[in-house]
TIPAVEX-247952 format. One record per residue (C-alpha): x, y, z. Coordinates in steps of 0.5 Angstrom, whole numbers, plus 2048, in hexadecimal, padded with zeros to 3 digits. Layout:
// residues N
[node [X Y Z]];
...
// end
This chain:
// residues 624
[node [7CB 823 801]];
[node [7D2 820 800]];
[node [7D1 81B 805]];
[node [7CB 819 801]];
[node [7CF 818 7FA]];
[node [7D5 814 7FF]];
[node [7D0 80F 800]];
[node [7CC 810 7F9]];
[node [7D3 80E 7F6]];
[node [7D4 808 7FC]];
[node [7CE 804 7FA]];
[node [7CE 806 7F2]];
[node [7D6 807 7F1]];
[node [7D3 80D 7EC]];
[node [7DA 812 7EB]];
[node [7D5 816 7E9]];
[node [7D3 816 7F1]];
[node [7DA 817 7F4]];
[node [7DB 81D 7EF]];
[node [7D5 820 7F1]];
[node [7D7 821 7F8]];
[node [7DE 822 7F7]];
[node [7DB 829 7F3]];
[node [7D7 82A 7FA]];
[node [7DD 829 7FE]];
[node [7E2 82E 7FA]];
[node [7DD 834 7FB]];
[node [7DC 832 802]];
[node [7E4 834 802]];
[node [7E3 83A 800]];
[node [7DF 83C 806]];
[node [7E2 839 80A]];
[node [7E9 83C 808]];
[node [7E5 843 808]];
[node [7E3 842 80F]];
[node [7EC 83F 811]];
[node [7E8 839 813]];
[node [7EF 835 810]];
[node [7EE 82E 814]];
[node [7E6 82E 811]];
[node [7EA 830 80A]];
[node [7EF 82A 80B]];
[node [7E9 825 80D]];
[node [7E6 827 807]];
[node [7EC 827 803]];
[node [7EC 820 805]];
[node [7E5 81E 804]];
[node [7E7 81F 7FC]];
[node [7ED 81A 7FD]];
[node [7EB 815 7FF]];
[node [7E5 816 7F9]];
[node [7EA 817 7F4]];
[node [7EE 812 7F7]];
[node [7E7 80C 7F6]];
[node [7E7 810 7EF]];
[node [7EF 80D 7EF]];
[node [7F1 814 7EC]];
[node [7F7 813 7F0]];
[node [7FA 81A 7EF]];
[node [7F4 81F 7F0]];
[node [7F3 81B 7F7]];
[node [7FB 81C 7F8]];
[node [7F9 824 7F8]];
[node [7F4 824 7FC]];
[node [7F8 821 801]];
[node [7FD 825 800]];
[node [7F8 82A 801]];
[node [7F4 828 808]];
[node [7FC 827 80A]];
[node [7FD 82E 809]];
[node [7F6 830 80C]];
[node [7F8 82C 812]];
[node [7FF 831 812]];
[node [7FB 837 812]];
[node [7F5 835 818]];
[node [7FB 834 81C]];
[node [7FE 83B 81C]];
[node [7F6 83D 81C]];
[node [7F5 838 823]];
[node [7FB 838 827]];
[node [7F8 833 82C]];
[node [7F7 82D 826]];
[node [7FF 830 822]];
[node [802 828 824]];
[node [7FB 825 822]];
[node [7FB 828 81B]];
[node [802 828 81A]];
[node [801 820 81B]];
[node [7FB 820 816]];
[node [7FF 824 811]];
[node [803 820 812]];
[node [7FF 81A 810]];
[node [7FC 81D 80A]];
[node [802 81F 807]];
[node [804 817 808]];
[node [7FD 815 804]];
[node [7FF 81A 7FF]];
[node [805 816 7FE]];
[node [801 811 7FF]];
[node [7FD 811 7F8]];
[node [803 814 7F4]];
[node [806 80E 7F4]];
[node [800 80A 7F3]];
[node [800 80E 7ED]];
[node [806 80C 7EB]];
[node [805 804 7ED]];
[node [7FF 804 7E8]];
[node [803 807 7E3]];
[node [809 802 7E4]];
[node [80F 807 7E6]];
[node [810 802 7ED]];
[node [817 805 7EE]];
[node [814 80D 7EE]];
[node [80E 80A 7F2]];
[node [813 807 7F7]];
[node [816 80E 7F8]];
[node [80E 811 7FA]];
[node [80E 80A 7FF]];
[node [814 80C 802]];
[node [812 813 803]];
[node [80B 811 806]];
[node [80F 80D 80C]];
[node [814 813 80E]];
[node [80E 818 80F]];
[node [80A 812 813]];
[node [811 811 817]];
[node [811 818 819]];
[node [809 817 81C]];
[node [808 815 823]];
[node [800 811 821]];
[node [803 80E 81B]];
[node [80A 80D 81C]];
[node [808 805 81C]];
[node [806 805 814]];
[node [80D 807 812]];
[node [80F 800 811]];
[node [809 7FE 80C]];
[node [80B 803 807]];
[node [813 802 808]];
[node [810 7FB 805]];
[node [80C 7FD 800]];
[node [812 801 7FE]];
[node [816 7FB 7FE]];
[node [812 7F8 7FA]];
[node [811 7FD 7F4]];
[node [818 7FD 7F3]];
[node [817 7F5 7F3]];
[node [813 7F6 7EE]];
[node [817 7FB 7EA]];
[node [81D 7F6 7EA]];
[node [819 7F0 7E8]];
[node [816 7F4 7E2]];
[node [81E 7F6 7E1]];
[node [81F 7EE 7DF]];
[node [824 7EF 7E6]];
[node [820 7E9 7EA]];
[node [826 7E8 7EE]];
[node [826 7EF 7F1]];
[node [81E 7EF 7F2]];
[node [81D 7E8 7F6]];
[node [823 7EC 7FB]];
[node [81D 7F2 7FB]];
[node [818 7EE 7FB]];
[node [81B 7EA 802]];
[node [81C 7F1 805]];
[node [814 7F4 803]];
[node [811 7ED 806]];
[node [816 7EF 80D]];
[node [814 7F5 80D]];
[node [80C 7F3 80C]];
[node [80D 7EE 812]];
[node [811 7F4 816]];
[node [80A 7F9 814]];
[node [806 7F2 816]];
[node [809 7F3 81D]];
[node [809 7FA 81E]];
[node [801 7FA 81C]];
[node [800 7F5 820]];
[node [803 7F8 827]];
[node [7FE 7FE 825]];
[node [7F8 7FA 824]];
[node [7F9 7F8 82A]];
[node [7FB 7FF 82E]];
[node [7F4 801 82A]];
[node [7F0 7FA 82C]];
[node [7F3 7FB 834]];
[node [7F1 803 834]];
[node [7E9 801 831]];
[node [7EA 7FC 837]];
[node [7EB 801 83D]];
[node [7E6 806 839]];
[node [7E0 801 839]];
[node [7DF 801 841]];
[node [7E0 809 841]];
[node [7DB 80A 83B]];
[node [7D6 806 83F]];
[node [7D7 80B 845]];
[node [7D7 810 841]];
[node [7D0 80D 83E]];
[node [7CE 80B 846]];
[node [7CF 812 84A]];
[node [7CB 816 842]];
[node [7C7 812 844]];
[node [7C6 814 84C]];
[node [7C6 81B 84B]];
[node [7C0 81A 846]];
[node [7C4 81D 840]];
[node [7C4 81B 839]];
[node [7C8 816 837]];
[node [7C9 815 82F]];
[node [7C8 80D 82D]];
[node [7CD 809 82C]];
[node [7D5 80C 82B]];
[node [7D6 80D 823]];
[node [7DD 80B 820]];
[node [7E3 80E 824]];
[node [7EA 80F 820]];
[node [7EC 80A 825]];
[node [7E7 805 820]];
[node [7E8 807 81A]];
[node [7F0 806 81B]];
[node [7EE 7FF 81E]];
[node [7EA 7FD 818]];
[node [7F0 7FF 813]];
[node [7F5 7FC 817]];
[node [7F2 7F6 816]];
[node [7F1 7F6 80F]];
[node [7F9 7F9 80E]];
[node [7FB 7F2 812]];
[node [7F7 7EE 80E]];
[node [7FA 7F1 808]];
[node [800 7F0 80B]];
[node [800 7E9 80C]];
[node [7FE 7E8 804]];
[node [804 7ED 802]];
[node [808 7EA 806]];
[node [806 7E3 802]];
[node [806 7E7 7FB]];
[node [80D 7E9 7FD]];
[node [80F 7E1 7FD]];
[node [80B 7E0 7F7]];
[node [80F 7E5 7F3]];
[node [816 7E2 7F5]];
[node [814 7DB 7F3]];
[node [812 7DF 7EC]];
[node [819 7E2 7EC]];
[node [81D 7DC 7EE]];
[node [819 7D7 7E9]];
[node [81B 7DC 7E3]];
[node [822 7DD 7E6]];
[node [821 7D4 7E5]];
[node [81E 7D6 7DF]];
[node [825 7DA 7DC]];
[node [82A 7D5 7DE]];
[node [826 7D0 7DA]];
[node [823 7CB 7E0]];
[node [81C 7CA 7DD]];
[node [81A 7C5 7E2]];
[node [81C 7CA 7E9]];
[node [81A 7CF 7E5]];
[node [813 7CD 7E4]];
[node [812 7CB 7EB]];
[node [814 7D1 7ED]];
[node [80E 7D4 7E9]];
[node [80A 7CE 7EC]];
[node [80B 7D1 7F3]];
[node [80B 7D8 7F1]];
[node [803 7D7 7EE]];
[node [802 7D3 7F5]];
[node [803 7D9 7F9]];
[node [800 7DE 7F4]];
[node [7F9 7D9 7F4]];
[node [7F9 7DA 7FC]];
[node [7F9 7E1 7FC]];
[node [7F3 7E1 7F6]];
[node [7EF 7DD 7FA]];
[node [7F0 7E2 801]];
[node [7EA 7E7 7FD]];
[node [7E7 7E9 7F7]];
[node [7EC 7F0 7F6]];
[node [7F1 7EA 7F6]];
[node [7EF 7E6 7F2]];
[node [7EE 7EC 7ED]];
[node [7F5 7EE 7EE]];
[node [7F9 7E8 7EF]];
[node [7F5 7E2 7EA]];
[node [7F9 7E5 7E4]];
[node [800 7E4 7E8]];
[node [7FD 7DC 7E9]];
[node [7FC 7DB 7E2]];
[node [803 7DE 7DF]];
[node [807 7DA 7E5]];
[node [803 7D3 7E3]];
[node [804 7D4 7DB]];
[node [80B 7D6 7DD]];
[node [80B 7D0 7E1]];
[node [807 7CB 7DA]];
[node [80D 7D0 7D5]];
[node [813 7CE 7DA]];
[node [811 7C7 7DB]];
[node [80F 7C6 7D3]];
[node [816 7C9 7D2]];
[node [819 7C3 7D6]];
[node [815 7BD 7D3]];
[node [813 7BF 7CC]];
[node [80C 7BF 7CE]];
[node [808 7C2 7C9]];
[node [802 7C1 7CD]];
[node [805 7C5 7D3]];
[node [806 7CA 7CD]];
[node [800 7CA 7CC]];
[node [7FC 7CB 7D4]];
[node [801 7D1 7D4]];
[node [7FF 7D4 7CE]];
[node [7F8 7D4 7D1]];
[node [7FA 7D6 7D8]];
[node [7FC 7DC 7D4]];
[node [7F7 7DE 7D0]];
[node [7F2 7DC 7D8]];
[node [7F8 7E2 7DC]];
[node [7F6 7E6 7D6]];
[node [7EF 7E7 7D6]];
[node [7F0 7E8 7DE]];
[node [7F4 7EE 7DB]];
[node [7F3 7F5 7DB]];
[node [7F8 7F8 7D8]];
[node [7F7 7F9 7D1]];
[node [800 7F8 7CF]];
[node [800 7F2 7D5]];
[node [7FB 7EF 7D1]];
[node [7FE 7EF 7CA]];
[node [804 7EC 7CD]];
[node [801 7E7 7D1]];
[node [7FE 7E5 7CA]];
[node [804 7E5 7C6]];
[node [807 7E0 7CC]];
[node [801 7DB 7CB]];
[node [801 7DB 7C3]];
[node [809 7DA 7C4]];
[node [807 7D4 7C8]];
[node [803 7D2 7C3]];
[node [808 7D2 7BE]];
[node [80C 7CF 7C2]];
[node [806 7C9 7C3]];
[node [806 7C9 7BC]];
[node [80E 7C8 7BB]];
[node [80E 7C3 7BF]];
[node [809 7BE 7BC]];
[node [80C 7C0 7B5]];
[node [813 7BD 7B8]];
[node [80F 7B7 7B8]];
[node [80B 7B6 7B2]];
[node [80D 7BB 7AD]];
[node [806 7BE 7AB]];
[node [807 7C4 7A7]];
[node [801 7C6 7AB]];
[node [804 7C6 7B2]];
[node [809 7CA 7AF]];
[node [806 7CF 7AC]];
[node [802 7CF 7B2]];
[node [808 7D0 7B5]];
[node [80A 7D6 7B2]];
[node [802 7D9 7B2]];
[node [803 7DA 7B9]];
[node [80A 7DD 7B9]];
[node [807 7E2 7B5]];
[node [803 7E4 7B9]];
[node [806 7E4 7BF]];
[node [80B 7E9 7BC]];
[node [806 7EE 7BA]];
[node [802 7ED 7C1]];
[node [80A 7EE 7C4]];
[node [80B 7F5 7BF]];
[node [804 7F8 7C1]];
[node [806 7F7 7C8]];
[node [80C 7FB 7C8]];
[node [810 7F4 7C9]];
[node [815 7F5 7C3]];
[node [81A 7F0 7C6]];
[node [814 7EB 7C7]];
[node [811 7EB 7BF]];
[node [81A 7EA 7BC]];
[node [81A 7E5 7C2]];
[node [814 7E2 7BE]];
[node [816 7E3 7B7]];
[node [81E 7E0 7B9]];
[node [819 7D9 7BA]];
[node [815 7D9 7B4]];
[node [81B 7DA 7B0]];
[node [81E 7D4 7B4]];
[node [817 7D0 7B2]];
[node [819 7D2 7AA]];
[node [820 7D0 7AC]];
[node [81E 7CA 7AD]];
[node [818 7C9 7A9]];
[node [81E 7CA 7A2]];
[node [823 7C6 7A6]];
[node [81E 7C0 7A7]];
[node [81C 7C1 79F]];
[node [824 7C1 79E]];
[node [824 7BA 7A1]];
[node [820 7B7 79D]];
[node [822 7BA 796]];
[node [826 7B6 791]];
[node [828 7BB 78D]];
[node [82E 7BE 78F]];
[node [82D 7C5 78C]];
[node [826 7C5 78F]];
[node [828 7C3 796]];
[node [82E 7C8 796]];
[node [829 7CD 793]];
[node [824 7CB 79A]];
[node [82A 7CB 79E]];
[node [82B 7D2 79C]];
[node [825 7D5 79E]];
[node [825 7D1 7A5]];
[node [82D 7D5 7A6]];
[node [82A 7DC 7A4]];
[node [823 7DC 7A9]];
[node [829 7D9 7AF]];
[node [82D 7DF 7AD]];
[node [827 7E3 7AE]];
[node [824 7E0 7B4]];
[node [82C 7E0 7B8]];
[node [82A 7E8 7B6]];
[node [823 7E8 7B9]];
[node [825 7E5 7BF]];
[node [82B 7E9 7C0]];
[node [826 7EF 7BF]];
[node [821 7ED 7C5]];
[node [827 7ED 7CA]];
[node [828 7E6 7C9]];
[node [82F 7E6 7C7]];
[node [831 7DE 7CA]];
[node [82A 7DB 7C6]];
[node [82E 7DF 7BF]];
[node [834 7DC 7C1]];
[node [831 7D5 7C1]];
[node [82D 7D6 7BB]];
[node [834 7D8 7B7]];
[node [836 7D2 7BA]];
[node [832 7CD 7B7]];
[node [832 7D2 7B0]];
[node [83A 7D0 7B1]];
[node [839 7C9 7B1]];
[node [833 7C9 7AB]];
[node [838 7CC 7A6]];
[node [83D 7C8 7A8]];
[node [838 7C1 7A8]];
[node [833 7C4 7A3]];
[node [82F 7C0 7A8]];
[node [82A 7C3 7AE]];
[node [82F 7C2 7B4]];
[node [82B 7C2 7BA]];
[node [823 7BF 7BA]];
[node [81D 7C5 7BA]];
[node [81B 7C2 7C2]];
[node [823 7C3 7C3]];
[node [821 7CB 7C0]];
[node [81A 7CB 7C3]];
[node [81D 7C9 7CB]];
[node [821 7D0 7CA]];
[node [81C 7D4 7C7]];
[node [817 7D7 7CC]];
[node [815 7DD 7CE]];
[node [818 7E0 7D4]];
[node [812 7E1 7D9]];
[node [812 7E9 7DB]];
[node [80E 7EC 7E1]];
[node [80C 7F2 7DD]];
[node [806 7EF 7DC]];
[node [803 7EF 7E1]];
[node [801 7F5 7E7]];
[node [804 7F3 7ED]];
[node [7FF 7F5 7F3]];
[node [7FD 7FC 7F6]];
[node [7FC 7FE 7FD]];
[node [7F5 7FE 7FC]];
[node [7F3 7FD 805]];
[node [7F7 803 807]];
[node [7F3 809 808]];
[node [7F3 810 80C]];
[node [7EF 80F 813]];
[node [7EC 814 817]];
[node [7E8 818 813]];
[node [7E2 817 816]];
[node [7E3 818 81D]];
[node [7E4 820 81B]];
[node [7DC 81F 819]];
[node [7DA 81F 821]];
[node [7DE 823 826]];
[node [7E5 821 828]];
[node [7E8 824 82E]];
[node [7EE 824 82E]];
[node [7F2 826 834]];
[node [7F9 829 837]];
[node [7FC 82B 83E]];
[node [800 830 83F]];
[node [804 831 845]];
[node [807 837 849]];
[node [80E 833 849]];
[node [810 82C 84B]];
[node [813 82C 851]];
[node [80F 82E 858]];
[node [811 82F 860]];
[node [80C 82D 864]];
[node [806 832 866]];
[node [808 836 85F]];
[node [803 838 85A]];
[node [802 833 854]];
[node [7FE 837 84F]];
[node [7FC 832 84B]];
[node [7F7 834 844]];
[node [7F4 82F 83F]];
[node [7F2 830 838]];
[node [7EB 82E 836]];
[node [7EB 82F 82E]];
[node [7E5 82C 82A]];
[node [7E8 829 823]];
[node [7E3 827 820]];
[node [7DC 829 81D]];
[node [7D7 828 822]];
[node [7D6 82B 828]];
[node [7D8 828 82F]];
[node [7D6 827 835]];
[node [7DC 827 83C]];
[node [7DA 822 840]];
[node [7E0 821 845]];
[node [7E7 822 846]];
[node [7EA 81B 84A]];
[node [7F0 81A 84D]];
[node [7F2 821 84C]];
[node [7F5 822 854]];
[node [7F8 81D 856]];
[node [7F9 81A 85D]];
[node [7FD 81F 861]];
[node [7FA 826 85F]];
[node [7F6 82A 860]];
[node [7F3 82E 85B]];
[node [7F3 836 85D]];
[node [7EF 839 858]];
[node [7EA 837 853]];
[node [7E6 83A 84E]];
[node [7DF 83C 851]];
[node [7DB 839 84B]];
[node [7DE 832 84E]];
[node [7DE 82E 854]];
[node [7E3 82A 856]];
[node [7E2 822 858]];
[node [7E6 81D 85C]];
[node [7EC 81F 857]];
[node [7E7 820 851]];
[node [7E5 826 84D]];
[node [7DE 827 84D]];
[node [7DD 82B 846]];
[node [7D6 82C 847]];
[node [7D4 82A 83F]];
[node [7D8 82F 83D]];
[node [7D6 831 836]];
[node [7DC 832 830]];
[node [7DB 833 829]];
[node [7DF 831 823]];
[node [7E6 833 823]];
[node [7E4 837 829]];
[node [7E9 837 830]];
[node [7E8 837 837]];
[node [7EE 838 83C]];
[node [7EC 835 843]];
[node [7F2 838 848]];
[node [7F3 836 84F]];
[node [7F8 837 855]];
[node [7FB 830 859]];
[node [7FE 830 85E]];
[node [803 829 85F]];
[node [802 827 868]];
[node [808 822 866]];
[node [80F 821 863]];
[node [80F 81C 85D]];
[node [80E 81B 855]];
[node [807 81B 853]];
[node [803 81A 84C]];
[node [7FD 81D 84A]];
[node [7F9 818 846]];
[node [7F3 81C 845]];
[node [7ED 81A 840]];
[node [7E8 81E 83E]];
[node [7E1 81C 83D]];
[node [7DC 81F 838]];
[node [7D6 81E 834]];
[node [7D6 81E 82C]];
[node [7D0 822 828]];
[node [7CD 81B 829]];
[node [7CD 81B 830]];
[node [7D1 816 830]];
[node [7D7 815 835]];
[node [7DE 816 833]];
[node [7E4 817 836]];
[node [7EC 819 834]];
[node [7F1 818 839]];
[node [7F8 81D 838]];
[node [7FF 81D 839]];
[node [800 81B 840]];
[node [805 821 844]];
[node [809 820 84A]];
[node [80A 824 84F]];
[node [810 823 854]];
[node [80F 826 85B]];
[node [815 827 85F]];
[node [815 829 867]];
[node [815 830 869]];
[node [81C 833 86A]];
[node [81F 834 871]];
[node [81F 83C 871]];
[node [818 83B 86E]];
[node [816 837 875]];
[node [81B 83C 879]];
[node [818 842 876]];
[node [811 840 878]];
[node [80B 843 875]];
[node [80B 84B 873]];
[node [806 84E 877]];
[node [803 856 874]];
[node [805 85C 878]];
[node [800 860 87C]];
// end
């Protein structure tokens, strides 16, 4: 029944569906615990993550995983024979479960606490023989999200080193994914020609044979892999992306419009060729494209007193807005295009001195202040306020310019010196200490010349909003899943030999046993042992249900059960010194019939000469 809700959700995307067959699972625990089936438990436990983590409620699917982890902990104690290959799948889940706290976290924005479940997720890997290779991935991503920390930190400097260091560290996991690609594609290459023997001798014997191959983990990974480096190349992109940001809004701070803008200009170029890799791209990179080129249209309006260019980022602002999920980012990007209306507004009184420009002017930084207020912004509305009051400053003095009596133009003059006092005070309270001493500046020189000191394009050139990254949601790793889930669906035999020892004289009995245990649900069939004697040996006992072959191990269609386990033991006997390697591969048949085989870890047998006393003493022969 759940599979059938699973494929329900996939084609309506219905939650309602994925909670049905979430339910289904967490009852098929129960029974599966009561009966000390722990590894069904943890494939199950597993299942629910991966639905909780669709639902993207990161945090119940970080304790499923957690819960499989500790379920593929007790299924080693219970079954020996698979202790290393649950213990590495434990391993695994409690990896993923880190996995989606910090993607709890990333959502949330708290990237310095993300970075630290990212780290985490890298040494467990690291301490994993098939997964190892992943490591470097989530070192980057750690690397990143203490970028992103910094640069919401106004500390651009530090983030664009951070940055540097993620895109060396994507490259390095590029490298790394690549190398294991290309183990995965060779292996499928030798496997090929074996299924179709495999396929060929079923054939022969008029057995049946299932149709088709079906997905191993082997394919599984591969597609994965695949997707991990392509997403990687465009991380790898975002990263160059995001220290163009960072420098243009170093460029931006030390007052170099023009680098700056170009900077912003480079920065969107970037962020645009990653938008158009996909639609998930689009949707989560297009915001950052807009705020770059309205950056770029702001910083280059600031270098040449443009009030179009004010204009065309005004309405690039209100473009990332829209594209925006979040409710608070979308207020302050909101405020950000009235504040460039102002600014498109002030610019054009400068030059026609319509009372209506600047009443229009002072519209817009009232709304921009409110808007910075909602958002939790309190430093960009009094940065807001400083401006208007700058605006009304101008706007008296202009007025004082042009009175011819003498106590009315004081009277102006006043008014003007009093709203520079409190713009001085505002922009000191938004952190904005130089931009106050600059206002206090010209408040000297207007007491001292009754007379504006400075023209408001002068004001204006110095008078935008710094840009912050906090407006937008930097990109989660949305590729990276768990694989090998399925292969426990069918059976999956596993294997292990066990050696009497390692070194061996000549003629001297090898006892020799391999494990056959059945990990996964479905029930397998033993075709062959290959390869399990190698050249110079002789086999002197084996088991009276198989026969020996040419080397091989005729298992006779050998029946094994879910989590079940069969010990074949034989007796070798070495005709010859050397060092030799046991490469076995087992051959079976899944639930469908369909061929499979694993190969376990190889062993090496050395065979040394038989001792002098040994050839002197000569055979024993029995008393009569």
């Amino acid at each position: 029944m759940s599979w059938i809700l699973t494929h329900l959700y996939d084609a309506t995307k219905d939650p309602e569906h994925l909670r049905g067959a979430i339910e289904i699972w967490r009852k098929s625990i129960d029974s599966a615990t009561e009966k000390e089936m722990f590894s069904r438990a943890a494939e199950l436990h597993w299942n629910i993550a991966n639905a909780l983590d669709l639902l993207e409620e990161h945090l119940g699917a970080a304790e499923n995983f957690d819960l499989a982890s500790e379920s593929y902990l007790r299924a080693a104690e219970k079954i020996p024979q698979l202790k290393d290959f649950y213990r590495e799948y434990a391993s695994y889940m409690r990896a993923w479960g880190e996995f989606e706290r910090a993607m709890q976290l990333h959502a949330e924005k708290r990237y310095l606490q993300a970075k630290v479940h990212y780290e985490n997720i890298a040494g467990i890997l690291r301490s994993t023989a098939r997964w190892s290779y992943l490591a470097p991935n989530y070192l980057a991503w750690a690397r990143l999200e203490e970028a992103e920390d910094l640069s919401r930190k106004e500390d651009s400097v530090k983030a664009v080193e951070l940055f540097r260091e993620a895109l060396n560290l994507f490259e390095e996991a590029k490298g790394a994914m690549e190398s294991r690609l290309e183990a995965i594609r060779a292996r499928e290459r030798e496997s090929v020609d074996l299924l179709q023997r495999m396929t060929e001798l079923l054939e022969e014997e008029g057995g049946p044979a299932g149709a088709g191959q079906g997905r191993t983990q082997d394919e599984e990974e591969k597609e994965l892999l695949i997707r991990l480096i392509q997403a990687s190349e465009l991380r790898r992109d975002y990263c160059l992306g995001r220290i163009a940001l960072e420098e243009a809004i170093t460029l931006d701070q030390k007052g170099d419009k023009p680098a700056s803008s170009r900077s912003y200009g480079a920065a969107a170029e970037i962020f645009e060729g990653i938008a158009g890799a996909s639609e998930e791209a689009q949707k989560e990179i297009q915001p950052l494209v807009c705020l770059c080129r309205a950056w770029q249209n702001m910083t280059q309006a600031e270098a040449e007193a443009s009030p179009e260019k004010y204009l065309e980022a005004s309405q690039l602002f209100e473009k990332g807005k829209d594209q925006c999920t979040d409710e608070k980012s979308r207020r302050l990007i909101q405020g950000h295009s009235h504040f460039c209306k102002a600014l498109e507004a002030g610019t054009r009184f400068e030059e026609a001195r319509d009372p209506e420009l600047y009443s229009e002017a002072i519209r817009h930084l009232e709304s921009a202040a409110s808007l910075y207020v909602r958002a939790g912004f309190t430093g960009a509305s009094e940065y807001a306020k400083a401006t208007q009051r700058l605006f009304d400053a101008y706007l008296y003095m202009d007025r004082a310019g042009k009175e011819t009596d003498p106590q009315d133009k004081a009277r102006l003059c006043l008014m003007a010196e009093r709203l520079l006092e409190s713009s001085a005070e505002s922009y000191r309270a938004a952190n904005y200490p130089e931009k106050g001493r600059e206002v206090e500046r010209l408040l000297g020189r207007v007491r001292g010349e009754r007379e504006m000191a400075a023209s408001l394009i002068e004001v204006l050139q110095t008078t935008t909003i710094a840009p912050s990254t906090e407006v937008f949601q930097a990109p989660a790793p949305s590729n990276d899943k768990p694989v090998g889930l399925e292969r426990f669906e069918d059976a999956d035999v596993q294997a292990s030999l066990v050696l009497g020892g390692s070194e061996f004289k000549v003629n001297e009995d090898v006892y020799l046993e391999i494990e056959l245990t059945n990990a996964g649900n479905g029930l397998a069939q033993l075709l062959k042992v290959e390869e399990l004697v190698p050249e110079g040996f002789k086999v002197s006992r084996a088991p009276a249900n198989c026969r020996v072959e040419d080397g091989h191990l005729n298992m006779k269609r050998m029946p094994i059960s879910p989590l079940m386990t069969e010990e074949v033991k034989l007796v070798l006997k070495p005709l010859e010194k050397g060092v030799f390697q046991l490469k076995p591969r087992v051959l079976y048949l899944d639930g469908a019939g369909r061929p499979r085989f694993y190969e376990p870890e190889p062993a090496t047998i050395t065979v040394k000469e038989l001792g002098i006393s040994g050839w002197l003493r000569g055979p024993r022969s029995k008393k009569t």
